[in-house]
FISE-481744 format. One record per residue (C-alpha): residue number from 0; residue in three letters; chain; x, z, y. Coordinates in steps of 0.25 Angstrom, whole numbers, plus 5000, padded with zeros to 4 digits. Each point is the difference from the previous one (the first is absolute). Layout:
REM FISE-481744
+-----+------+-----+------+------+------+
| seq | type | mol |   px |   pz |   py |
+-----+------+-----+------+------+------+
| NUM |  ALA |   A |    X |    Z |    Y |
...
+-----+------+-----+------+------+------+
//
This chain:
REM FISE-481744
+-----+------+-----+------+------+------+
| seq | type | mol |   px |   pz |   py |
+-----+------+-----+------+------+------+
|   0 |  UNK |   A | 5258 | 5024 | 5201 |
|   1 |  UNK |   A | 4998 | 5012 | 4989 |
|   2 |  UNK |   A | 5010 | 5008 | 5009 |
|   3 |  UNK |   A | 4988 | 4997 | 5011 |
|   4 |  UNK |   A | 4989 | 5004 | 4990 |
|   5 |  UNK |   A | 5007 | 5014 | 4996 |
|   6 |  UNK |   A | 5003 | 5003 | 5012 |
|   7 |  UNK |   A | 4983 | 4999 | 5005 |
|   8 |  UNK |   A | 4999 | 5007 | 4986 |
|   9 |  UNK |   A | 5007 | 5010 | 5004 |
|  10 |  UNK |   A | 4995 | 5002 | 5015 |
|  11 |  UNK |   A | 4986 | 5000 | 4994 |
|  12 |  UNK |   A | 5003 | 5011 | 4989 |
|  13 |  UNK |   A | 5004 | 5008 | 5014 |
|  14 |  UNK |   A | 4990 | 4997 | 5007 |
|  15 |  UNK |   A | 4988 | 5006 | 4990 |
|  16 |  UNK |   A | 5008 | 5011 | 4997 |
|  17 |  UNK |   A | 5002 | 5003 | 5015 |
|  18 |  UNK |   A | 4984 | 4997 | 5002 |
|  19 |  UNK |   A | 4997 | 5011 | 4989 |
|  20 |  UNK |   A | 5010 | 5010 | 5006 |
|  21 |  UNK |   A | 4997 | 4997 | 5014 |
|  22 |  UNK |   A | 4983 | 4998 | 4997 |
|  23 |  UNK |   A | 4997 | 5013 | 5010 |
|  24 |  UNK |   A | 5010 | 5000 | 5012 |
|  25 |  UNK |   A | 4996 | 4996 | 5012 |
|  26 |  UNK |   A | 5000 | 4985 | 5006 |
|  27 |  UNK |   A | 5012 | 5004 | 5011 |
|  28 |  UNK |   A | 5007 | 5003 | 4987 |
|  29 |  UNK |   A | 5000 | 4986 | 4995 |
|  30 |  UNK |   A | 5008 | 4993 | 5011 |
|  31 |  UNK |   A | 5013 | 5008 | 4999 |
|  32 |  UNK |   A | 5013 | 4989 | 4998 |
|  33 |  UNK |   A | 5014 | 5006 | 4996 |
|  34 |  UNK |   A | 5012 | 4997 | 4992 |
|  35 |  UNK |   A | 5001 | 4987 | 4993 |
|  36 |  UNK |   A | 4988 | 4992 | 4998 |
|  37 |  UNK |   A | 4994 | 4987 | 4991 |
|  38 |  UNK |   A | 4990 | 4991 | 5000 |
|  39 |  UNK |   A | 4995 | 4987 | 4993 |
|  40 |  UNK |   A | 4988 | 4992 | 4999 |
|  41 |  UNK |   A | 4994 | 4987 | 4995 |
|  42 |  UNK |   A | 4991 | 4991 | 5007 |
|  43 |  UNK |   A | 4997 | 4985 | 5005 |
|  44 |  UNK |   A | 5007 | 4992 | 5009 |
|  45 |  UNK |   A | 5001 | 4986 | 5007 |
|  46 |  UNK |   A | 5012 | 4991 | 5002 |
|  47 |  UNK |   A | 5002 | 4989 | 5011 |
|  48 |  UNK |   A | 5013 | 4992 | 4999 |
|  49 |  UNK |   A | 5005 | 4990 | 5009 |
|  50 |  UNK |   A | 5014 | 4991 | 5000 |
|  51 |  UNK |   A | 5006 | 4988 | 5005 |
|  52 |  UNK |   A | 4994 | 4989 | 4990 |
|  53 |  UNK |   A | 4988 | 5010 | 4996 |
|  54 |  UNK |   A | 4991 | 4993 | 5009 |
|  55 |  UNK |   A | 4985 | 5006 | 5001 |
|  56 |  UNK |   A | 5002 | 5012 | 4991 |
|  57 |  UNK |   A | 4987 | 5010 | 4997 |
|  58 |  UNK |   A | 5002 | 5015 | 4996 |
|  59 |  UNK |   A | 4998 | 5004 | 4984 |
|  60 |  UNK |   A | 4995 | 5015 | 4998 |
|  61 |  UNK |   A | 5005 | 5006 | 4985 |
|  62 |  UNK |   A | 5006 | 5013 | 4994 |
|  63 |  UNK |   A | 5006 | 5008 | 5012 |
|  64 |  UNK |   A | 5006 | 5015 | 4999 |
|  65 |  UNK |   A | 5008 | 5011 | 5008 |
|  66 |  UNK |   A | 5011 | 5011 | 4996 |
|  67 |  UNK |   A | 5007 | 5008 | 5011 |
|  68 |  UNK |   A | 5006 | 5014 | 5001 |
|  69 |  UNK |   A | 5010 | 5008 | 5010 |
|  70 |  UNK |   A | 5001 | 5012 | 5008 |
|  71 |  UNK |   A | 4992 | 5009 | 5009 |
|  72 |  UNK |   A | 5003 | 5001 | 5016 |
|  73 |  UNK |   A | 4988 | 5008 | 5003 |
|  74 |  UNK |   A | 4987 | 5003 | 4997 |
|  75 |  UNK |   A | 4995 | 4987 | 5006 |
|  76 |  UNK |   A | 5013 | 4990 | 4998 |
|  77 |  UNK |   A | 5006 | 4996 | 4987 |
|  78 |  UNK |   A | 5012 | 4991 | 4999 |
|  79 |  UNK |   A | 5002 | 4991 | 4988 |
|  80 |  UNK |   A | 5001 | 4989 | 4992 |
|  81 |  UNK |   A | 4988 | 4991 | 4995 |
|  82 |  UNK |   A | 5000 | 4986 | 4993 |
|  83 |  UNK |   A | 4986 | 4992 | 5002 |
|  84 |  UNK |   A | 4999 | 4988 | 4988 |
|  85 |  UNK |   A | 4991 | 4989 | 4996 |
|  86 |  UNK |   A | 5000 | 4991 | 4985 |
|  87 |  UNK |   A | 4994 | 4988 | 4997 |
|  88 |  UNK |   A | 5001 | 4989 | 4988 |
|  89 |  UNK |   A | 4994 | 4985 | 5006 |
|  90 |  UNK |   A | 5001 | 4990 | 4991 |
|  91 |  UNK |   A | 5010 | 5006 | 4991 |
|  92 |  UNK |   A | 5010 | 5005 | 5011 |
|  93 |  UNK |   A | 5003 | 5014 | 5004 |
|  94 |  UNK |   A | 5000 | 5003 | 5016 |
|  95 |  UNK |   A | 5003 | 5014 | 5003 |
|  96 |  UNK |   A | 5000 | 5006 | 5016 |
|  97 |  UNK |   A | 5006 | 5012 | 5004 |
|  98 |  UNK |   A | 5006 | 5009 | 5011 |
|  99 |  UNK |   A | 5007 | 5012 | 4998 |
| 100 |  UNK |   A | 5000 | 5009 | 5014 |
| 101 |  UNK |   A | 5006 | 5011 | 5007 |
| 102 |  UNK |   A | 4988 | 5006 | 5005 |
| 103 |  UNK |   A | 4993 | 5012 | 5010 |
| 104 |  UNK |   A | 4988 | 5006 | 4995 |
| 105 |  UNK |   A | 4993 | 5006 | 5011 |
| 106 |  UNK |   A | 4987 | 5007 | 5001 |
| 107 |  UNK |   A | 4995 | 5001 | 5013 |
| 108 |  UNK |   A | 4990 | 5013 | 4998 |
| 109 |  UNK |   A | 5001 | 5011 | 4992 |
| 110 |  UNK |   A | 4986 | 5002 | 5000 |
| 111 |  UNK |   A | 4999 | 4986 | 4989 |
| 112 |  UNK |   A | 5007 | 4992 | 4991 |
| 113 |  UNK |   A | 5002 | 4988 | 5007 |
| 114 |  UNK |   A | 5014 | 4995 | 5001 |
| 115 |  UNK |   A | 5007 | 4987 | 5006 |
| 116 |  UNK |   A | 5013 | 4996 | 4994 |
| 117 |  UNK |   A | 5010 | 4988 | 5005 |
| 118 |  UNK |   A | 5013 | 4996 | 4994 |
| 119 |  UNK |   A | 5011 | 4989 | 5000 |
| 120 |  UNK |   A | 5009 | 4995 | 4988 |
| 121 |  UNK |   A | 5000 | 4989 | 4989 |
| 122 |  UNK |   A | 4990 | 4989 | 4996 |
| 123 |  UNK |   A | 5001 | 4993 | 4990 |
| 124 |  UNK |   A | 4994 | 4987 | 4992 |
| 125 |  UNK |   A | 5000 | 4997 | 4986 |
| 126 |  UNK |   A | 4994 | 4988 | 4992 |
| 127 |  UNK |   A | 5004 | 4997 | 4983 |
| 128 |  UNK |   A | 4997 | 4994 | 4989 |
| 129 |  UNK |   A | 5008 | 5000 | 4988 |
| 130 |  UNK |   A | 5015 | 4999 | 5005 |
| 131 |  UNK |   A | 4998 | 4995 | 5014 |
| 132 |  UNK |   A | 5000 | 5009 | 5011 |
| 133 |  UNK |   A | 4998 | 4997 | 5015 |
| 134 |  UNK |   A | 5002 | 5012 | 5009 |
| 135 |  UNK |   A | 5004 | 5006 | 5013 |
| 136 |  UNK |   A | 5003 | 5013 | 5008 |
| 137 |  UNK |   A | 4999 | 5002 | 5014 |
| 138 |  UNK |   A | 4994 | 5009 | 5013 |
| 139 |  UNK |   A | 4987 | 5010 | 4996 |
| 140 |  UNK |   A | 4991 | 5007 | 5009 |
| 141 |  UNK |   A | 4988 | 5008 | 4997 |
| 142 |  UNK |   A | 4989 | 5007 | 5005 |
| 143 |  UNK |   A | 4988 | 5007 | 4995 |
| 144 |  UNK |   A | 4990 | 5012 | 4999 |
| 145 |  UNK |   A | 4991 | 5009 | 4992 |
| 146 |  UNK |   A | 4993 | 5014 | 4997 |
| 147 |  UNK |   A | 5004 | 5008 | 4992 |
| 148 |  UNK |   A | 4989 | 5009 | 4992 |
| 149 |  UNK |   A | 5005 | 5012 | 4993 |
| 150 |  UNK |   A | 4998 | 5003 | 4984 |
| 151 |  UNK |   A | 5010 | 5013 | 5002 |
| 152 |  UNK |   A | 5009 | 5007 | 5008 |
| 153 |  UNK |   A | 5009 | 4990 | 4998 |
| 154 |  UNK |   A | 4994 | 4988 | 4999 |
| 155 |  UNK |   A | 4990 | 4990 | 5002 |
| 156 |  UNK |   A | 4994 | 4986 | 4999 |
| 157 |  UNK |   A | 5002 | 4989 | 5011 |
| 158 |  UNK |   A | 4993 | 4987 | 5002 |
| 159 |  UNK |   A | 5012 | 4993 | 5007 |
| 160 |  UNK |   A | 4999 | 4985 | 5008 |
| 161 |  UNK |   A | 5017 | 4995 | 5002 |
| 162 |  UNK |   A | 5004 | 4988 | 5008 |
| 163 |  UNK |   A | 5013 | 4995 | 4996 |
| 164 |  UNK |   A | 5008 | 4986 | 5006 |
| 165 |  UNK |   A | 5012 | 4996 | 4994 |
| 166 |  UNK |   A | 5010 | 4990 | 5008 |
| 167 |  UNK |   A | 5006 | 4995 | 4987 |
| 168 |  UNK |   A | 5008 | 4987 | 5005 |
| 169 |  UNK |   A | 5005 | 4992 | 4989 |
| 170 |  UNK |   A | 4999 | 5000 | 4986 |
| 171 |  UNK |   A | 5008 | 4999 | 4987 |
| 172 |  UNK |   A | 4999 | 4991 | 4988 |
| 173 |  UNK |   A | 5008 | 5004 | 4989 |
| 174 |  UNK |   A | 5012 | 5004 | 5009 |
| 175 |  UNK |   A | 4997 | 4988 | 5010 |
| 176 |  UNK |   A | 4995 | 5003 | 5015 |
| 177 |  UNK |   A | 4987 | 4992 | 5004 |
| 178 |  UNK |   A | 4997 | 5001 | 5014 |
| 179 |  UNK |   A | 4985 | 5003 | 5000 |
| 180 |  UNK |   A | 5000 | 5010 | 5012 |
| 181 |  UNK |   A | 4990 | 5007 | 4991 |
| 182 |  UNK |   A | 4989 | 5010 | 5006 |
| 183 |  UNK |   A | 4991 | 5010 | 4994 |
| 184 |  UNK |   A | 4988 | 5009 | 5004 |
| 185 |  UNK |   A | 4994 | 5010 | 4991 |
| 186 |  UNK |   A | 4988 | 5008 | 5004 |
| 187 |  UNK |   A | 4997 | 5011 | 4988 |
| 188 |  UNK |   A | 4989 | 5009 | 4997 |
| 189 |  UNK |   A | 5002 | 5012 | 4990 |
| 190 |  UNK |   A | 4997 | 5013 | 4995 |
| 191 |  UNK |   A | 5011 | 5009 | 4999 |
| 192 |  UNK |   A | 5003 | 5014 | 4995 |
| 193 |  UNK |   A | 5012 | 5008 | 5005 |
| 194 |  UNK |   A | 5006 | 5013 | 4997 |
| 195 |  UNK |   A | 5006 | 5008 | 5012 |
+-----+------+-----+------+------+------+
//
């Protein structure tokens, strides 16, 4: 988690230098994407669960937040690698949700800063308290959008909404499968800042 934190520390630090550098140039400017890129944000999200014995389950919002970075094809596709996660203590236990993707960026117009992204990969599920464990790993998908509003030449502030769906099966008590056939369903809503 602090590895999270200096990293948006340091995207941040990037971003008002770049505004202060960039303060004068023109808006076409803004929207160039090249070499290696970051981004990460915080925001809210909303959990719904479902498994074999769960019966009616109801969705929990909490603490929900973003990391991703990769490579630039072109001007308007970027490949990389994002992980999508939510946190939250009920009742004294710890249930964390995650994915972590291999995803497409694309941004259909140069013109604005809207983008669509998609990826596939791990989901995960996550629930402690004290020395007990229960968790599971299986199939990811995710899907998403946003706009990017530029502070720099470089770099800009994106309101972002991601699905993610994880397939994650059975789960694991202190070494022992539990057949659960556990799903999961995040929609997140954050503000991120990335660095290109």
């Amino acid at each position: 988690m602090r590895i999270t934190y200096l990293a948006l520390a340091a995207l941040f630090a990037s971003a008002t230098g770049g505004w202060a550098q960039d303060e004068g140039q023109a808006p076409e400017e803004h929207r160039m994407h090249q070499g290696f890129w970051i981004g990460g944000g915080l925001g809210y999200g909303s959990v719904h669960p479902s498994c074999d014995g769960c019966g009616s389950t109801s969705s929990e919002g909490g603490v929900s937040g973003l990391l991703r970075l990769g490579g630039t094809l072109s001007e308007q596709v970027l490949l990389g690698v994002e992980s999508n996660g939510w946190f939250k203590n009920m009742e004294g236990v710890d249930n964390t949700v995650g994915n972590l993707s291999a995803a497409i960026y694309v941004y259909p117009s140069r013109k604005t800063g809207v983008f669509l992204k998609g990826g596939v990969g791990v989901a995960g599920y996550e629930a402690s308290a004290g020395s007990d464990k229960v968790e599971g790993y299986g199939l990811g998908l995710m899907g998403g959008a946003g706009y990017d509003i530029p502070i720099g030449s470089h770099t800009a502030i994106s309101p972002v909404v991601t699905l993610t769906y994880g397939d994650v099966g059975d789960l694991s008590f202190d070494g022992q499968s539990v057949p659960a056939k556990w799903k999961q369903t995040l929609v997140q809503f954050a503000l991120s800042i990335s660095a290109y």
